[in-house]
C-alpha positions in Angstrom: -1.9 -1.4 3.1 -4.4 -0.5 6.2 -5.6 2.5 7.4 -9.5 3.1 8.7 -10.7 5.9 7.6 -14.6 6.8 7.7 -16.1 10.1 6.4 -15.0 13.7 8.5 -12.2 15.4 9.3 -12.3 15.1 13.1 -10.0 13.0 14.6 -11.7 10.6 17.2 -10.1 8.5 19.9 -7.2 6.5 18.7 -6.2 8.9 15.8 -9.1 7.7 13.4 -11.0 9.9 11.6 -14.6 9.4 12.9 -17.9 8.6 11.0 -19.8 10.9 10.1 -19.8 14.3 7.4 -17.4 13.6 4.3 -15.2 11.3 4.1 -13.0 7.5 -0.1 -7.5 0.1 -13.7 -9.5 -2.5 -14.5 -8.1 -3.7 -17.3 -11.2 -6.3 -19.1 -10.9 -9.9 -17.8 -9.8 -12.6 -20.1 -13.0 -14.3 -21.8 -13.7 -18.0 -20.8 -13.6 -21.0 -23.9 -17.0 -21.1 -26.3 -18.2 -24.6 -27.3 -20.8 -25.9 -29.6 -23.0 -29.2 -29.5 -21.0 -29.8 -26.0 -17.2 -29.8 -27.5 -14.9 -26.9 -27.0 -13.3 -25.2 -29.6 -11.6 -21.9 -29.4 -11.4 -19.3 -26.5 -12.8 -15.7 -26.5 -10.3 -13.0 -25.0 -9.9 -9.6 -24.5 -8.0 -7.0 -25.7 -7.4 -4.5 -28.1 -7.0 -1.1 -27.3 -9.5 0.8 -24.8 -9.6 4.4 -23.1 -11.4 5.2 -20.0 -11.3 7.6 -17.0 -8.2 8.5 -19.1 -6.7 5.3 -18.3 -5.4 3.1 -22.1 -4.8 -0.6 -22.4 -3.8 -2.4 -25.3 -3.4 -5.8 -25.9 -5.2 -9.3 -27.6 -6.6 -9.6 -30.2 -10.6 -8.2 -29.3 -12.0 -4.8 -28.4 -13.9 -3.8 -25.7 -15.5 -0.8 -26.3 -17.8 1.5 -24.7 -21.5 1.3 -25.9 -24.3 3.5 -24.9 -23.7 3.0 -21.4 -22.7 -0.1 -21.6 -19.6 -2.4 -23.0 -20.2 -4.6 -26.1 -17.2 -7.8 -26.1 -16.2 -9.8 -29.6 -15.1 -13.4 -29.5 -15.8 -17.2 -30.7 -14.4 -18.8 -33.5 -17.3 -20.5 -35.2 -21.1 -19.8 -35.8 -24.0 -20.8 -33.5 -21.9 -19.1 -30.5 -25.5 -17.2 -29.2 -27.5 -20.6 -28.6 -27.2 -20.4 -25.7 -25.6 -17.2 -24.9 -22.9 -16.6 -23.9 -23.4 -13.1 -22.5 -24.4 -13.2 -18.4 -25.8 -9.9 -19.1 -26.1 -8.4 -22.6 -27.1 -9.0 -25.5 -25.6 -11.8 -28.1 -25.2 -11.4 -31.9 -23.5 -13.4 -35.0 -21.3 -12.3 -37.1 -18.9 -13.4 -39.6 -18.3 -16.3 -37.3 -17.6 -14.7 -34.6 -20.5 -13.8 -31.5 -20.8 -10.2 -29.7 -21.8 -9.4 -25.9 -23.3 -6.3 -25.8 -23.5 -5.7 -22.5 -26.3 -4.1 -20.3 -25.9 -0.8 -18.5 -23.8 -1.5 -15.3 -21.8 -4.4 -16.7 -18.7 -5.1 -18.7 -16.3 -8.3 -19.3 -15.7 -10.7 -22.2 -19.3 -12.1 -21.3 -20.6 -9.2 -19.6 -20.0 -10.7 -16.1 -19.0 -8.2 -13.9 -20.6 -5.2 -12.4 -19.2 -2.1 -12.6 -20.7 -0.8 -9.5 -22.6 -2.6 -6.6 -24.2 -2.1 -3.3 -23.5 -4.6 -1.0 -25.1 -5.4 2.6 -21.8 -3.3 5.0 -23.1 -0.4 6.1 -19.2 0.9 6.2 -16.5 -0.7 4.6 -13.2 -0.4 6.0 -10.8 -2.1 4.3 -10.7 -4.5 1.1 -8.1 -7.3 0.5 -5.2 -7.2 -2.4 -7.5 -8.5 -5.1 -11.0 -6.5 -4.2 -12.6 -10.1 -3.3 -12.8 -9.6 0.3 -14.4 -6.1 1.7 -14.5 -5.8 5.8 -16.4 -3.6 7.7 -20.0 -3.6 9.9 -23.2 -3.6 9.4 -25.8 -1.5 11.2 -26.8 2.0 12.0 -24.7 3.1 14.9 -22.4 2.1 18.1 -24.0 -0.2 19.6 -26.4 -1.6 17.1 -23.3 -2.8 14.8 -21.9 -5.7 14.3 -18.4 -7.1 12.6 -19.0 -8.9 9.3 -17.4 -9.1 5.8 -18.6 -9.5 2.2 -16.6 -11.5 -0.2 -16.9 -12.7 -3.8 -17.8 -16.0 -3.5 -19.7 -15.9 -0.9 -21.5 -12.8 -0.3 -22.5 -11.0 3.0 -21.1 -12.5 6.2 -21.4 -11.5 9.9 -18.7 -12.1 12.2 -19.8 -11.7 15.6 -22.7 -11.5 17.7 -20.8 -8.6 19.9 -23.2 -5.8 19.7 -20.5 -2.8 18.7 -18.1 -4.9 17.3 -15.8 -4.0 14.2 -14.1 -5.9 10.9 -11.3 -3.5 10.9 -8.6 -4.5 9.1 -8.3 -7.7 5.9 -5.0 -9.2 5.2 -3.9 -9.0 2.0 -4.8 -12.6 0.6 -8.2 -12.0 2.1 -7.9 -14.9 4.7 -7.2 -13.0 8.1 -9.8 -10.6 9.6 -8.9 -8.3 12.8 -12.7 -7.9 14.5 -12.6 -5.3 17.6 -14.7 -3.3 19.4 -16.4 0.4 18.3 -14.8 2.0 21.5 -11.6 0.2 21.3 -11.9 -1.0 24.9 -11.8 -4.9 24.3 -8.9 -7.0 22.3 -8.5 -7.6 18.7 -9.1 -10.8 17.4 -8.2 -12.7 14.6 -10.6 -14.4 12.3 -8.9 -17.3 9.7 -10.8 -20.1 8.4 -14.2 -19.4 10.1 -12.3 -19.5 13.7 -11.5 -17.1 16.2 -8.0 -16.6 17.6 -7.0 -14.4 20.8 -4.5 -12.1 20.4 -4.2 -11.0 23.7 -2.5 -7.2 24.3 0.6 -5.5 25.1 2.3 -6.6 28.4 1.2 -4.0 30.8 5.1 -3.1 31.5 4.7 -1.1 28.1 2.0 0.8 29.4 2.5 4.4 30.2 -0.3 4.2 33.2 0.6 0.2 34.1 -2.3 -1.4 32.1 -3.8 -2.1 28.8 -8.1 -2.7 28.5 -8.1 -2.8 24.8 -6.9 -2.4 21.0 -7.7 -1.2 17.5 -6.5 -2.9 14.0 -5.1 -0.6 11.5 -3.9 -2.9 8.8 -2.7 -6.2 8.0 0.4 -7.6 6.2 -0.1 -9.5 3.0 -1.0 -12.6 4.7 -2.0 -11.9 8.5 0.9 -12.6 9.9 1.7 -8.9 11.1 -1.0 -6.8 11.9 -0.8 -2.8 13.4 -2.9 -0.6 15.6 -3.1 0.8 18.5 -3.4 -0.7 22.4 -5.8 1.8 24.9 -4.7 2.5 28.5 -5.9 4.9 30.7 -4.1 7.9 29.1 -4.8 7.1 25.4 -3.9 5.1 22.7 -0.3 3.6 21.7 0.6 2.4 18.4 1.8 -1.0 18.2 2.9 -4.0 15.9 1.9 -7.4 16.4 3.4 -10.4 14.5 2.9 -14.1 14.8 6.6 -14.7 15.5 7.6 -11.7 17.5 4.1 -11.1 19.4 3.5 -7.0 21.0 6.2 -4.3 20.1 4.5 -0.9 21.4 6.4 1.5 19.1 5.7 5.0 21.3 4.9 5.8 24.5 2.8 9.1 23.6 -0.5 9.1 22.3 0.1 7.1 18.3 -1.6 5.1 16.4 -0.7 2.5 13.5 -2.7 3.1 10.6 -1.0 0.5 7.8 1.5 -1.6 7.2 3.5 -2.6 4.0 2.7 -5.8 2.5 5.8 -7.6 4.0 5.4 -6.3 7.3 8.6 -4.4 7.6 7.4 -0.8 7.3 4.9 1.0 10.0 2.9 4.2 9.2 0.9 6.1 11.5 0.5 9.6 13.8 1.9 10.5 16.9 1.3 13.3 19.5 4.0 15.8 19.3 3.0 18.7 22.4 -0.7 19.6 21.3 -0.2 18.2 17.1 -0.5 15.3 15.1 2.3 14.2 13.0 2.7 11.6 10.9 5.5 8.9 10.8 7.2 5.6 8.9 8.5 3.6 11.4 10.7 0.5 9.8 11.7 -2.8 11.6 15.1 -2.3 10.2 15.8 0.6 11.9 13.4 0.7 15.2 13.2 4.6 14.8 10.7 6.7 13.9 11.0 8.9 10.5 8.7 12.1 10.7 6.6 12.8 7.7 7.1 16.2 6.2 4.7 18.7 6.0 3.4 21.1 2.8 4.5 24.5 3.3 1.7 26.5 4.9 0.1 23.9 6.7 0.1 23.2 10.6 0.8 19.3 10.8 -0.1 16.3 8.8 -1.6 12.8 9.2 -1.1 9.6 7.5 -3.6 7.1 6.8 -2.2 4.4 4.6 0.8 3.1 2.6 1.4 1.1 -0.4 2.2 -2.7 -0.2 5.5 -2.0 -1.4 6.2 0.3 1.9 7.6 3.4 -0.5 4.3 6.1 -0.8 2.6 7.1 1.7 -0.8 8.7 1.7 -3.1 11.2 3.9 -3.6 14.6 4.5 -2.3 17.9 5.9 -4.2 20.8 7.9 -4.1 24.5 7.0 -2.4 26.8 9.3 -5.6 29.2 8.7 -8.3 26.9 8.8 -7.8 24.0 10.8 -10.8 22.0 9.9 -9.6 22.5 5.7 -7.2 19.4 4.9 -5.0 18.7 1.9 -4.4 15.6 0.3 -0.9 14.8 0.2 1.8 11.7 -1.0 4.7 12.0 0.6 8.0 9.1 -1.1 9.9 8.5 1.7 9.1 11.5 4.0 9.2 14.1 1.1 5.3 15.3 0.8 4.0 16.3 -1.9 0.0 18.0 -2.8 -2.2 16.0 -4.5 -4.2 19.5 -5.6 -8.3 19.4 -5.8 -10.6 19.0 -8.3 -10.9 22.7 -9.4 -13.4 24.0 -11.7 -15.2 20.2 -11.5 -16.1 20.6 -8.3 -16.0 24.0 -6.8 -17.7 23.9 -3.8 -15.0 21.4 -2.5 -12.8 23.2 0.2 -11.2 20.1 1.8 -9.4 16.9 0.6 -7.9 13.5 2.2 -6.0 10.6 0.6 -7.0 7.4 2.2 -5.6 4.6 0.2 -3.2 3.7 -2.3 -2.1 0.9 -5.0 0.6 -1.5 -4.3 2.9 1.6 -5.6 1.4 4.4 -4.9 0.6 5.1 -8.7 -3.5 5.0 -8.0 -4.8 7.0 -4.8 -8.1 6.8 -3.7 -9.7 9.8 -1.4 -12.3 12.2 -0.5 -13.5 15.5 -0.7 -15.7 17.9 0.9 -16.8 21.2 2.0 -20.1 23.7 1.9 -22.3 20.9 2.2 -20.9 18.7 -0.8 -19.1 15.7 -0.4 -17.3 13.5 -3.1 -15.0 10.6 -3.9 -11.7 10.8 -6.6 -9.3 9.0 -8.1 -5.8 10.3 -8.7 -3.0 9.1 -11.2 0.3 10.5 -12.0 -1.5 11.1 -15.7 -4.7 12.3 -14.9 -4.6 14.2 -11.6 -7.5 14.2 -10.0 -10.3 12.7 -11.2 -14.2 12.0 -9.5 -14.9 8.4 -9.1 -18.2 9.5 -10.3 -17.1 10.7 -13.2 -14.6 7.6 -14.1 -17.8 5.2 -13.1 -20.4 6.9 -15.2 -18.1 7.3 -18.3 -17.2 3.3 -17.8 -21.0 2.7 -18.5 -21.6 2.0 -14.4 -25.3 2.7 -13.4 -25.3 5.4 -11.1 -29.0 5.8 -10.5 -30.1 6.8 -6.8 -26.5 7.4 -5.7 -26.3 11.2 -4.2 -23.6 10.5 -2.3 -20.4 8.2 -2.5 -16.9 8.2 0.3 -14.8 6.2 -0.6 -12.7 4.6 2.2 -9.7 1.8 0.7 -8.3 1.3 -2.4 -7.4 -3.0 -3.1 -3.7 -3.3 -4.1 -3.9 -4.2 -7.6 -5.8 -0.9 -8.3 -8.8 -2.0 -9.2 -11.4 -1.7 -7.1 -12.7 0.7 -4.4 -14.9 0.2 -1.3 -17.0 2.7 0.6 -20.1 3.4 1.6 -22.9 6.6 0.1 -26.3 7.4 -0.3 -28.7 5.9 -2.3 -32.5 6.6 -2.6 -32.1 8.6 0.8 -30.3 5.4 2.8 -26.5 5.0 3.5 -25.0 1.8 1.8 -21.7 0.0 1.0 -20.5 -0.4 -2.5 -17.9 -2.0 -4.2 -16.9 -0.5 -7.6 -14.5 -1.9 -10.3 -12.6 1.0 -12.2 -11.8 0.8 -15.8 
């Protein structure tokens, strides 16, 4: 869990990868009870069996099935079910007893409730929480005209401080905890929880490799805010760190590093370290105290790692060519065994360079971009399916694509089944959230 990531494949200060250039199942919710003249009587689920994006379910006793663009849901137990309708967003019929949703373009759900795809008000979302219910980021256009805030599903759009430059970095995994910082990294993290701000101080200044800390960055949070990673500035760089609410500061290297996730229980670090004039990637465990080196793919120069899965064992990011040092690979390493993703091939040919930016609680979904000769896209990658493009998966899952030219995604939530990043649309970057079949 963690890792920022925005769109390029330059590495700015504190090991992110900085804005700008490229950049990123649900199975059908269970229907709610249907009622006539005001009494309840029977409940409307779903199930069957389904295939999108290459992904099957099977299960219940109704279909969901794909529909001109759309998704059309079967339920009820009794006549009458359409006065009033049931459907939030489709279209109601009776038949034999029984009602049908059939849903309008862009929705899906046992009464057509959710959206498959939506914009919402972050101009780049970093991180989402376990669920997909709580997406952090900013909002604005640039450093210093942004500003921390978070969207979230039952309450919408949200900003978090008045600080102009100010960050929503990282989410716990419940969604409760935020870690809001600066842009440049030279203030303190602090930690949101029940709309109040907590000081977190920094590292004691005996850990510094110059004698002083000015400031931090938040990579990623535990599953419920009690440990949180990053990286604490000095004068001669950044150092990764973990913080926890028992233990407090534990720099974890002296050279240039940075923290860029943390499994769900806190017990297992992932991040990048300078090694002489290279990046390399590490898994740092609280067992152990040591760092473990991630491998790197044969033929390339060194490797990064940007997030891991909440269950600490895959980790995810990219490694550089030896050739071309601005073409990265996507890669999964188990343990500290890598292993390439591949590209999108003949689907996308223009795409010369690939990153993996976030992962499922097991590392079975990954989430990442792609880019090269002026083309940018997001994909999706199973153990099934390979690589797929997330616009691809969303348009065959009936999402309403319209106006989007561009889409990076940037975190994967834990249950696999929603994405967050931000795109183009009609000409202006926005955030979106999208659900995946």
């Amino acid at each position: 869990m963690g890792g920022s990531k925005n769109a390029g494949g330059t590495t700015a200060a504190g090991g992110r990868i900085a804005t700008g250039g490229v950049g990123t199942t649900v199975a059908p919710p269970t229907g709610g009870k249907t009622a006539t003249g005001g009494t309840t009587s029977g409940t409307a689920s779903i199930g069957g069996t389904y295939s999108t994006g290459g992904r099957t379910a099977t299960g219940g006793t109704t279909s969901v099935i794909m529909s001109g663009g759309g998704t059309t849901a079967t339920g009820g137990t009794a006549t009458g079910r359409c006065s009033p309708s049931p459907c939030h967003s489709g279209t109601c019929t009776v038949s034999g007893g029984t009602f049908t949703c059939a849903c309008a373009l862009n929705y899906f759900g046992a009464r057509c409730e959710s959206e498959r795809l939506k914009e919402i008000e972050l101009t780049d979302p970093m991180q989402v929480n376990a669920d997909g219910t709580v997406v952090v980021g900013y909002v604005g256009s640039s450093n210093p005209d942004m500003y921390a805030a978070q969207w979230t599903a039952s309450s919408g759009f949200q900003v978090l401080s008045s600080e102009s430059g100010s960050v929503a970095w990282a989410v716990s995994g419940d969604g409760v905890s935020v870690f809001v910082g600066s842009n440049t990294g030279r203030v303190s993290v602090v930690r949101w929880a029940g709309g109040q701000q907590y000081a977190m101080g920094l590292p004691s200044d005996s850990l510094s490799s110059t004698g002083s800390y000015v400031g931090s960055w938040a990579g990623g949070s535990d599953a419920t805010g009690s440990v949180m990673v990053g990286c604490a500035y000095d004068n001669n760089g950044c150092q990764a760190f973990r913080w926890s609410a028992e233990d407090g500061f534990d720099v974890l290297a002296a050279d240039p590093s940075d923290a860029t996730g943390v499994s769900a229980d806190g017990s297992v670090v992932v991040g990048n370290r300078r090694v002489g004039n290279q990046d390399v990637g590490f898994r740092w465990t609280v067992g152990t105290q040591t760092f473990e080196d991630l491998g790197i793919l044969p033929g390339k120069l060194w490797c990064r790692a940007n997030s891991v899965s909440a269950n600490g064992l895959v980790i995810v990011g990219s490694c550089t060519d030896t050739v071309d040092a601005e073409r990265m690979t996507a890669v999964r390493w188990v343990g500290t065994t890598p292993t390439e993703l591949g590209g999108l091939g003949d689907s996308y040919p223009p795409l010369a360079s690939t990153s993996a930016v976030s992962t499922n609680s097991d590392g079975s979904l990954i989430a990442g971009y792609a880019g090269g000769n002026g083309s940018t896209d997001s994909w999706i990658w199973d153990p099934l399916n390979g690589v797929q493009l997330l616009t691809s998966i969303l348009t065959a899952a009936g999402a309403d694509m319209s106006g989007w030219t561009t889409m990076v995604v940037t975190a994967m939530s834990s249950d696999g089944k929603t994405v967050v990043g931000w795109g183009t649309r009609l000409g202006v970057t926005k955030g979106f959230i999208a659900r995946l079949p």
